[in-house]
N, C-alpha and C positions, 0 to 999 in steps of 0.2 A: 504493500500500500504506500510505505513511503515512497518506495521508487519511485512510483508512478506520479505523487505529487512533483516530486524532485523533474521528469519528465513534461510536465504539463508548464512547469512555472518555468523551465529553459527552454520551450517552445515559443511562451509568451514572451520572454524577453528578448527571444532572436527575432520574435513577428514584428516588435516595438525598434529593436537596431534597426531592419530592412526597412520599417518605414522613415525611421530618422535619417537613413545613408541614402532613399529615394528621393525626400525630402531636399537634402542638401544638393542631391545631384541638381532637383530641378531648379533651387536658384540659383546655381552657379549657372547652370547653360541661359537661363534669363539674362544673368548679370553679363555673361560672354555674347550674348545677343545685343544688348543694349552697345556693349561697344563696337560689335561687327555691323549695325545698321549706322553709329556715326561715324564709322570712316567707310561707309559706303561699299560693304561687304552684304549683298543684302542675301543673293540664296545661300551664304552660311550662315546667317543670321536665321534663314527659313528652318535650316536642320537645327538649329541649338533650339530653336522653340517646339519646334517638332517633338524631339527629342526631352524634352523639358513636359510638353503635353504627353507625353509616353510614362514618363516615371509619376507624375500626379495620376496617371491613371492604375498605376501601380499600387499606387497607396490608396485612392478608392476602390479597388479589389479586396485588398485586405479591408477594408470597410466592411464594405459587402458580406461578406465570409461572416461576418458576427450576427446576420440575420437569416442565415441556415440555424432551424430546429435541431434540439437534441428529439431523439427517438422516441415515438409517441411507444404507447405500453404495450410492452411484448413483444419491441421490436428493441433492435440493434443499430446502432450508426456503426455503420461499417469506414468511410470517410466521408471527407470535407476537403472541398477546394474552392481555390478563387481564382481568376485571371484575367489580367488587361488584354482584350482579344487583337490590339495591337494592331499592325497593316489587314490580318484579317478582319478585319472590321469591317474593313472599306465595303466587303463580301456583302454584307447585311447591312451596308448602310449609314456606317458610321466609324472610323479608324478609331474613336474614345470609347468603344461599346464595351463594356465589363459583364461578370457571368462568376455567378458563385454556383455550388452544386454539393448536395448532399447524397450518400448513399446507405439505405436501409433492409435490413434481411430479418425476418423471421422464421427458418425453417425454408420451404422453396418459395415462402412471400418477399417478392423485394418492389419496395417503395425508392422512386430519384425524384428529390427535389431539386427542381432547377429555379437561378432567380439572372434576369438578363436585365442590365438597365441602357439603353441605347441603341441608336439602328433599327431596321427591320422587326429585328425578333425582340427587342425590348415593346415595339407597338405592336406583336402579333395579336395581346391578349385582343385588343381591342376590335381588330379585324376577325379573330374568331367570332366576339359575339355578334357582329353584322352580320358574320354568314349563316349563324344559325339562324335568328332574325329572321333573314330574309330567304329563307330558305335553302342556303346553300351549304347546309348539314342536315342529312335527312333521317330519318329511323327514329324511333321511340326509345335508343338506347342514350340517343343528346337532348340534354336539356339545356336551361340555363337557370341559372341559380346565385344567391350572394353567398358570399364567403366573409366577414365580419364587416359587413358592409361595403364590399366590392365586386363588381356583376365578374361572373364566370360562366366558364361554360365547361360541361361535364360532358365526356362522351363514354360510355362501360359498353363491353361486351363479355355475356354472360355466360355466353359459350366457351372462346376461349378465358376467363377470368382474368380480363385485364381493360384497364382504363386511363384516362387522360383527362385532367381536372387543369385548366389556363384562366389564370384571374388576370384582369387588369387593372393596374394596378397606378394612377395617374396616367400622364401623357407619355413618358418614358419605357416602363419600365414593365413587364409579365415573370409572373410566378408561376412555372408549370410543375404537376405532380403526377407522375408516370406510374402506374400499377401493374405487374405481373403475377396470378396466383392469390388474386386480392377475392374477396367472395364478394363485395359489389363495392360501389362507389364510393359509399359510405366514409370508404378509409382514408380515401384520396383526401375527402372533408377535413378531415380527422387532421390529418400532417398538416395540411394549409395554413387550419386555423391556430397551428403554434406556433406562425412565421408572424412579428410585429409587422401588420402590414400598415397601419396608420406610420410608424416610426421608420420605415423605408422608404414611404412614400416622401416626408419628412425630409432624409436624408440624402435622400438623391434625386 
């Protein structure tokens, strides 16, 4: 038991250095900017901002990661990660787009919480519910639903036991909860509603 504390609180303080040394990176490259735009250095000037926008997004990843759920009951966190999705971004819409993600097992039940702020797929949630909406999710297996007061949309299929629960969550930002082996929707609910979605919204 001790270890494990010992283990937990040398994670937290290396999570706290990489944010302090991402931190310093990005004003130094501001600071190395501000003097490459006055003597009329300006595409280096473009990379040290670039570059500078890259490690703030660094550090809001590790943000992010602190509003992945511990394990709703009788399940297991298996892991947790964060990351700046970086030039892939551009992919979906956005080179600043961040993405935390949890993963959970109970037996052969596994639950993935994903949380995306930016781009394409941070606005999916909200394109999901127009398609259900307007018809363009069809079957009696999609609904839509609030999740602690933000519209979602649920899709389970009962056959194979497995479902997809997408909240959206402000203008930015979708919370998706992935089910294999779940016995109905219900679960997806279940993990959702331990993510602060007021205090994410909030936050980013």
């Amino acid at each position: 038991m001790k270890k494990l504390i010992v283990l937990i609180l040398i994670s937290i303080l290396a999570l706290g250095l990489a944010a302090q040394s991402a931190k310093q990176e990005a004003l130094q490259s501001i600071d190395d900017a501000k003097a490459m735009i006055n003597s009329n250095q300006l595409a280096k000037a473009q990379e040290e901002l670039n570059y500078a926008i890259t490690k703030i997004s660094e550090i809001l990843s590790e943000e992010l990661l602190k509003f992945i759920p511990d394990a709703p009951a009788g399940y297991t966190l298996e892991d947790r990660s964060a990351q700046s999705l970086g030039q892939a971004g551009v992919i979906i819409g956005s080179a600043n787009a961040i993405a935390a993600s949890g993963n959970y097992s109970k037996g052969d039940s596994s639950l993935e919480l994903s949380i995306t702020v930016g781009g394409l797929v941070g606005q999916a949630g909200g394109l999901m519910g127009l398609a259900a909406m307007f018809g363009g999710m069809t079957g009696s297996n999609t609904k839509s639903l609030r999740v602690s007061g933000y519209n979602a949309t649920s899709e389970y299929d009962a056959t194979g036991k497995s479902g997809t629960l997408t909240i959206k969550v402000g203008e930015k930002i979708t919370v998706m909860v992935e089910g294999e082996d779940i016995d109905s929707a219900d679960m997806l609910k279940t993990l959702a509603e331990k993510v602060d979605l007021a205090g994410l919204e909030k936050a980013f």
